[in-house]
C-alpha positions in Angstrom: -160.3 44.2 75.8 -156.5 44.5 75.6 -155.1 46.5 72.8 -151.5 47.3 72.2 -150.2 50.8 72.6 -147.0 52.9 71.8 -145.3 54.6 74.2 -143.2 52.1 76.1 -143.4 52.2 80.4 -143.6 55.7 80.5 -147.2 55.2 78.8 -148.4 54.0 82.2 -149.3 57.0 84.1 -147.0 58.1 87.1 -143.5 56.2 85.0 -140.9 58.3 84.1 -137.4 56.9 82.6 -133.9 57.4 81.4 -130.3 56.0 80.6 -127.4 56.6 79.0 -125.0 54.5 77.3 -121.4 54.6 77.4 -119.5 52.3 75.3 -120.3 49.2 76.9 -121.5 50.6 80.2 -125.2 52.1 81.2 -126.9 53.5 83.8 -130.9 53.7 83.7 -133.6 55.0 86.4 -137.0 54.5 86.3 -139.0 56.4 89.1 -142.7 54.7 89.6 -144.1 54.6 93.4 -146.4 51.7 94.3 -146.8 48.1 95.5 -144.3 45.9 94.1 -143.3 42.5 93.1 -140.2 40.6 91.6 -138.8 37.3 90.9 -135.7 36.2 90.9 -133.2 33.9 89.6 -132.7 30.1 90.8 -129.1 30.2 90.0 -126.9 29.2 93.3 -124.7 31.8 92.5 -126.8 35.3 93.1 -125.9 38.3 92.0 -125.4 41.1 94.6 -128.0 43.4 93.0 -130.8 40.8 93.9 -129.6 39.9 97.0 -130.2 43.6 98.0 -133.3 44.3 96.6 -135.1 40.7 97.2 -133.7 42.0 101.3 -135.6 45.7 100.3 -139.1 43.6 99.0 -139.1 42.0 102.2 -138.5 44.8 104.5 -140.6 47.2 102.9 -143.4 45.1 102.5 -143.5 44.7 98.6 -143.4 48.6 97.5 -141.0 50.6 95.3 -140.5 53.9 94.6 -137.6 53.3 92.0 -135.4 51.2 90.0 -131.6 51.8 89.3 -129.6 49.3 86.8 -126.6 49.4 84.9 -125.0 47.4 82.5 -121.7 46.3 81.2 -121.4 44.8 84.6 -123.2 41.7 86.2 -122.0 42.7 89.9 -121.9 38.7 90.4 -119.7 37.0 92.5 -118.0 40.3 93.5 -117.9 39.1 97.9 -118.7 41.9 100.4 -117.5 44.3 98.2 -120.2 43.8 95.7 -122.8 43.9 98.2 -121.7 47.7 99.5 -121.9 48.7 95.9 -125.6 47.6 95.1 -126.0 49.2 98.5 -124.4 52.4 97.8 -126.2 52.6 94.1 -129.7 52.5 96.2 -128.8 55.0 98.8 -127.0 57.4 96.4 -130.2 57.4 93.8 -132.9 57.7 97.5 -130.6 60.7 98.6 -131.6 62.5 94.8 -134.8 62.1 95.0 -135.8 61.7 99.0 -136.6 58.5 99.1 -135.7 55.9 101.8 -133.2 53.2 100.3 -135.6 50.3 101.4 -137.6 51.6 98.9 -135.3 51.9 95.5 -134.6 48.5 93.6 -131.4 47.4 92.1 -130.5 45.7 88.8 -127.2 45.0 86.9 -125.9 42.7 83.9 -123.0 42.4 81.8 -119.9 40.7 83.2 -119.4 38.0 86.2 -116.9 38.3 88.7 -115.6 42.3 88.0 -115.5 45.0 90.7 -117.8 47.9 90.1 -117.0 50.7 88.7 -118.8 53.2 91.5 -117.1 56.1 89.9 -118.3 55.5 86.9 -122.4 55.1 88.2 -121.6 58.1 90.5 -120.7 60.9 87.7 -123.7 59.4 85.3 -126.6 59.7 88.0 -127.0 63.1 88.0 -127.0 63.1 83.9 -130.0 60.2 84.0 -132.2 61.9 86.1 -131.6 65.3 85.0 -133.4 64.1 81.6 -135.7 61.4 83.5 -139.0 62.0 81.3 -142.7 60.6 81.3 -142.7 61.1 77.3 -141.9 57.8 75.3 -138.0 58.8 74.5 -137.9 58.1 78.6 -138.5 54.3 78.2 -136.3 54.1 75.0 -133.6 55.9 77.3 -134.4 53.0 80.2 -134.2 50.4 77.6 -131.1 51.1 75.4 -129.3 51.9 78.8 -129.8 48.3 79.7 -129.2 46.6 76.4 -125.7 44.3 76.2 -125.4 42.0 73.2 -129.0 42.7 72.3 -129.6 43.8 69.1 -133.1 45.7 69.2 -134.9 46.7 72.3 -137.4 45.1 74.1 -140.5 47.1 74.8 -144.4 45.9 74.7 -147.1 48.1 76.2 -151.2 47.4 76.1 -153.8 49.4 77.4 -156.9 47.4 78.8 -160.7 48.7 78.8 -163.2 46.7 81.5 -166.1 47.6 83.2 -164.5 49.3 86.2 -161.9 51.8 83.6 -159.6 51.8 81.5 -155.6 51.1 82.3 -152.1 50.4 81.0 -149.6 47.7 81.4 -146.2 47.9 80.1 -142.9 46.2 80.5 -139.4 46.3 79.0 -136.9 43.9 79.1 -133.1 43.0 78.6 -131.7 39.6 77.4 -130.2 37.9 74.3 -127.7 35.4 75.5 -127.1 33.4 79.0 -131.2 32.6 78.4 -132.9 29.7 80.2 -134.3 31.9 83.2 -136.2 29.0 85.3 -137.5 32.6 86.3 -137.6 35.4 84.2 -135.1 37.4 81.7 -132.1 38.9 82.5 -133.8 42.2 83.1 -137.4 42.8 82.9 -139.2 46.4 84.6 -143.2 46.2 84.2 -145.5 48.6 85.3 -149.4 49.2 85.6 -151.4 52.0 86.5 -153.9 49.9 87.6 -154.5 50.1 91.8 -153.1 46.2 92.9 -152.1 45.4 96.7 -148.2 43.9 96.7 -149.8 40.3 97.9 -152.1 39.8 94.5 -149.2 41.5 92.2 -146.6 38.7 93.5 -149.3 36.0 92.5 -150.1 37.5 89.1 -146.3 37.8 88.5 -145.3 34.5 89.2 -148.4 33.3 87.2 -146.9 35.4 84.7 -143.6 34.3 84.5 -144.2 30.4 84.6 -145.8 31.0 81.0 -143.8 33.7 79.7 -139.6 34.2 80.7 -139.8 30.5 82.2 -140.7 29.3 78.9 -138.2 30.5 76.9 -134.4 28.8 75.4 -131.6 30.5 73.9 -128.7 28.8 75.4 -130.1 27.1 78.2 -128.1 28.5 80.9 -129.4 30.1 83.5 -128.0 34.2 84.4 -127.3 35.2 88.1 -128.8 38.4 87.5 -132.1 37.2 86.4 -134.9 39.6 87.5 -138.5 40.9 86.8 -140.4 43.5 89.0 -144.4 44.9 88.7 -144.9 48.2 89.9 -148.4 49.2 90.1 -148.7 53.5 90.3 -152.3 52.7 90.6 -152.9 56.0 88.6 -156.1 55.5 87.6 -157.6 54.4 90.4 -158.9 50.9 89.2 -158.8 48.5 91.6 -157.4 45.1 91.1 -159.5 43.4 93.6 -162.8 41.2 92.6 -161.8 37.5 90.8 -163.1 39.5 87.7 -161.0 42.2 87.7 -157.8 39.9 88.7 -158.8 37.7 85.7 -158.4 40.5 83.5 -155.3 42.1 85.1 -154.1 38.1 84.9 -154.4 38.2 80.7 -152.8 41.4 80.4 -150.0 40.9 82.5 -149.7 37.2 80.5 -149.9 39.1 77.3 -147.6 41.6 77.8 -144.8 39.1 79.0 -145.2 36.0 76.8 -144.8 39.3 74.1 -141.4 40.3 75.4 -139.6 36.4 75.8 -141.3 35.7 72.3 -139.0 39.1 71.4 -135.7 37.7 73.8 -135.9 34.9 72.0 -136.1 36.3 68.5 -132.9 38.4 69.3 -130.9 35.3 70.8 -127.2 35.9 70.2 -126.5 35.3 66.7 -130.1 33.7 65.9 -131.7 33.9 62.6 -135.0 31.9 63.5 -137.7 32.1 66.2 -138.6 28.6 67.3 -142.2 28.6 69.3 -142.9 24.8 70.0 -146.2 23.8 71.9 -146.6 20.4 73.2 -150.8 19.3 73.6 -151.6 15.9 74.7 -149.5 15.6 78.2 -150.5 13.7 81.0 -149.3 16.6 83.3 -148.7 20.6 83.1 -145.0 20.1 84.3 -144.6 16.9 81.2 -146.1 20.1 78.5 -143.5 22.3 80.2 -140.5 19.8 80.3 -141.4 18.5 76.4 -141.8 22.1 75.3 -138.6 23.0 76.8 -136.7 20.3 75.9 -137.1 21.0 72.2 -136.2 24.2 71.9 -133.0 23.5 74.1 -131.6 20.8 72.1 -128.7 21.9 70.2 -129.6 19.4 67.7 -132.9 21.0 66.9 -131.7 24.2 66.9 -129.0 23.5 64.2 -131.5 21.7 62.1 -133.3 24.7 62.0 -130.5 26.9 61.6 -129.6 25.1 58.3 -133.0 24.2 57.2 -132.5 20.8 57.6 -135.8 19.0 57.9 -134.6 16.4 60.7 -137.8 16.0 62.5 -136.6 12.7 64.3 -134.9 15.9 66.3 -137.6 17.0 67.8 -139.2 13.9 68.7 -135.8 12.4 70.7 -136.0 16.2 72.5 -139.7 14.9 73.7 -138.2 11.5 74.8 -135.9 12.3 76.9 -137.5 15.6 78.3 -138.8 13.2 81.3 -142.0 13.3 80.0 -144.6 10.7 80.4 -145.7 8.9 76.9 -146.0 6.7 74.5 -143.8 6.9 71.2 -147.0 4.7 69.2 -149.4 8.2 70.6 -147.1 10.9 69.0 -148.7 13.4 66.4 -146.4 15.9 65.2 -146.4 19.1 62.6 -144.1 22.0 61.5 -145.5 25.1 60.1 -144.3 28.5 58.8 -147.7 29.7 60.2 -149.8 29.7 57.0 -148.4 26.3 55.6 -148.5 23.3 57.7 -146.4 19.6 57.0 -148.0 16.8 59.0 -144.9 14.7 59.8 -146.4 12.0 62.1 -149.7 10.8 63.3 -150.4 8.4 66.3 -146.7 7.3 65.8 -147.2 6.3 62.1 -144.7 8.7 59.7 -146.3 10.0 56.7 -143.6 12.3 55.8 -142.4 9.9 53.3 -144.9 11.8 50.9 -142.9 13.5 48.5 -145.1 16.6 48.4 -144.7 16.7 52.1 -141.2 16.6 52.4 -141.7 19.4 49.3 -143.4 21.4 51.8 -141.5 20.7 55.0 -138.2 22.0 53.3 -140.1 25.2 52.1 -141.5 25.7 55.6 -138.0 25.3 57.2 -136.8 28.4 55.5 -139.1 31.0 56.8 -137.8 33.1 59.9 -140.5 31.6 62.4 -141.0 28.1 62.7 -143.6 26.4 64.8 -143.6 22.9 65.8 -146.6 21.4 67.7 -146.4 17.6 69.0 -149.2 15.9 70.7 -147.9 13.6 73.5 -151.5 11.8 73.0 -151.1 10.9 76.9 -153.6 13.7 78.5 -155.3 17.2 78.2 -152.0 19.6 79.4 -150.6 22.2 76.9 -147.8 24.0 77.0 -146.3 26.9 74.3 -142.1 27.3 74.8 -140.0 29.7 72.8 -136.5 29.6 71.4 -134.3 30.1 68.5 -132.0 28.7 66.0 -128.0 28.2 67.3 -125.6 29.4 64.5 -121.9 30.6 63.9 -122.3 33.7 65.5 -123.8 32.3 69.2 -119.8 31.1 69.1 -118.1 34.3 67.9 -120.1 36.5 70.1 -119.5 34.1 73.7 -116.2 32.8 72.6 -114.7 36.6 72.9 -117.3 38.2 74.9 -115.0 39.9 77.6 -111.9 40.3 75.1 
């Protein structure tokens, strides 16, 4: 049974957290030993932090005992230079605490293509971890520390009872513009207390993030900072290790991330509206994926919904040229608010010439979370995809966003 809990990262036993924020800079540690995981972005251009600790994962063998990130600074295509400062940020946090560097993680967004400020990170280490702290105003330190045009935090935490005990997973995560991962969010930390070896952890993960971060639209670029890591404390000594228990640890882990990019998503820059679109009917898993996508990346849909404009022909040119594989005569398609539903098209015929359906279709378009489902008619693949609404303010935020 999973069942959502308060208490942010620092609910899983053997997390502690902090950050502070200054102006548009932050600096947050979180201090969790264990196996480890992470993926990465797919973006050519890497950012030095992931270049450094993707080089840690693979020395180390896939453990952590801590994570450093800042904001206000992406520390992307930065040379050499860049690369000695995610360096120095590891080995200046292992000598506080006694660690190794192979084993401290580093993260940064904000900015492309400024220096670091090391001074800056250098005088606000001390202050973190002086007030690191296993209590829940740790993880709401962690988080704020991270946040740059986001608007709330993101935090999701679950706590999941089986036969073998009882344990927690928890993640936060950083991201609101520069969204279409093709890996995860900008920034995501998760965390379990649950005993997993670093091998089965890098399966779940990925697993995780193909239906969760991968799945989600707000701009449809793609960050050079992306980054998600799983820590697992294994606190509570239950082991990760029969098919049964991996199952489980499979649907929490799921849960817990499809939570946080339907919550990136929601706070896309200047977004009013949370788009979830799921495609049924495709021949293959990668056609659900590429039609889900597609829909909630089209600038066109997203302005209809902005507006409240019931354009559904939108949505179904977003299928067509998504490169999936069907047949316009198969289509079935439906918008809902959650609680109403308008039934636009079935097995290609439109029936949304009904008055009292186009009634209902402009009163659905007005609520705050729209949901679109198509049926492709072509197969037995689903797949759920995530975005928002594009409106003036996506443009005033990015068009002054370093000035």
């Amino acid at each position: 049974m999973i069942q959502q809990i308060e208490g942010g990262i620092t609910a899983v036993s053997g997390v502690s957290a902090f950050g502070l924020k200054d102006g548009k800079k932050g600096l947050a540690i979180i201090l969790a030993e264990g196996p480890a995981a992470g993926v990465f972005t797919r973006n050519k251009v890497i950012a030095a932090p992931l270049i450094v600790t993707k080089d840690k994962l693979g020395i180390n063998g896939g453990y952590l005992s801590a994570v450093i990130a800042n904001s206000g600074n992406a520390n992307a295509y930065t040379g050499e230079q860049g690369l000695k400062d995610a360096k120095e940020m590891t080995r200046l946090l292992a000598e506080k605490i006694k660690v190794d560097d192979k084993f401290i993680a580093v993260a940064s967004t904000g900015v492309i293509g400024r220096k670091m400020d090391m001074p800056w990170i250098t005088s606000h280490i001390d202050p973190v971890l002086s007030s690191v702290s296993d209590e829940e105003e740790g993880s709401i330190g962690a988080m704020r520390a991270i946040m740059t045009t986001d608007l709330v935090p993101k935090v999701y935490a679950c706590e999941v009872k089986t036969d073998a005990g009882t344990y927690r997973v928890a993640g936060i995560a950083k991201g609101s513009g520069m969204i279409e991962p093709n890996m995860g969010t900008m920034l995501g930390f998760v965390y379990t207390d649950a005993a997993v070896a670093s091998g089965q952890l890098q399966k779940c993960l990925t697993a995780a993030v193909n239906k969760s971060f991968n799945m989600i639209v707000v701009d449809g670029d793609t960050s050079t900072n992306d980054m998600c890591l799983l820590t697992a404390t294994g606190k509570t000594g239950v082991k990760i290790i029969d098919a049964a228990a991996v199952d489980s640890f499979q649907k929490a882990l799921d849960h817990v991330l499809i939570e946080l990019a339907k919550m990136i998503a929601k706070d896309g820059e200047g977004a009013t509206k949370l788009v979830e679109s799921t495609v049924i009917g495709a021949k293959t898993q990668n056609d659900a994926n590429l039609a889900a996508k597609s829909i909630v990346r089209s600038p066109l849909v997203k302005t209809a919904i902005f507006g409240n404009d019931p354009n559904w022909g939108r949505i179904v040119a977003a299928a067509g040229y998504s490169g999936a594989d069907f047949d316009q005569t198969k289509i079935t398609l439906s918008i809902s608010n959650g609680t109403k539903t308008a039934d636009l098209v079935k097995n290609g015929e439109i029936i949304e010439k009904d008055p009292a359906v186009l009634d209902e279709l402009k009163k659905i378009m007005s609520a705050k979370t729209i949901f679109i489902k198509i049926d492709l008619g072509a197969g037995s693949e689903t797949a759920t995809a995530w975005g928002c609404d594009l409106t003036y303010d996506y443009v005033k935020i990015n068009a002054d966003y370093t000035t």
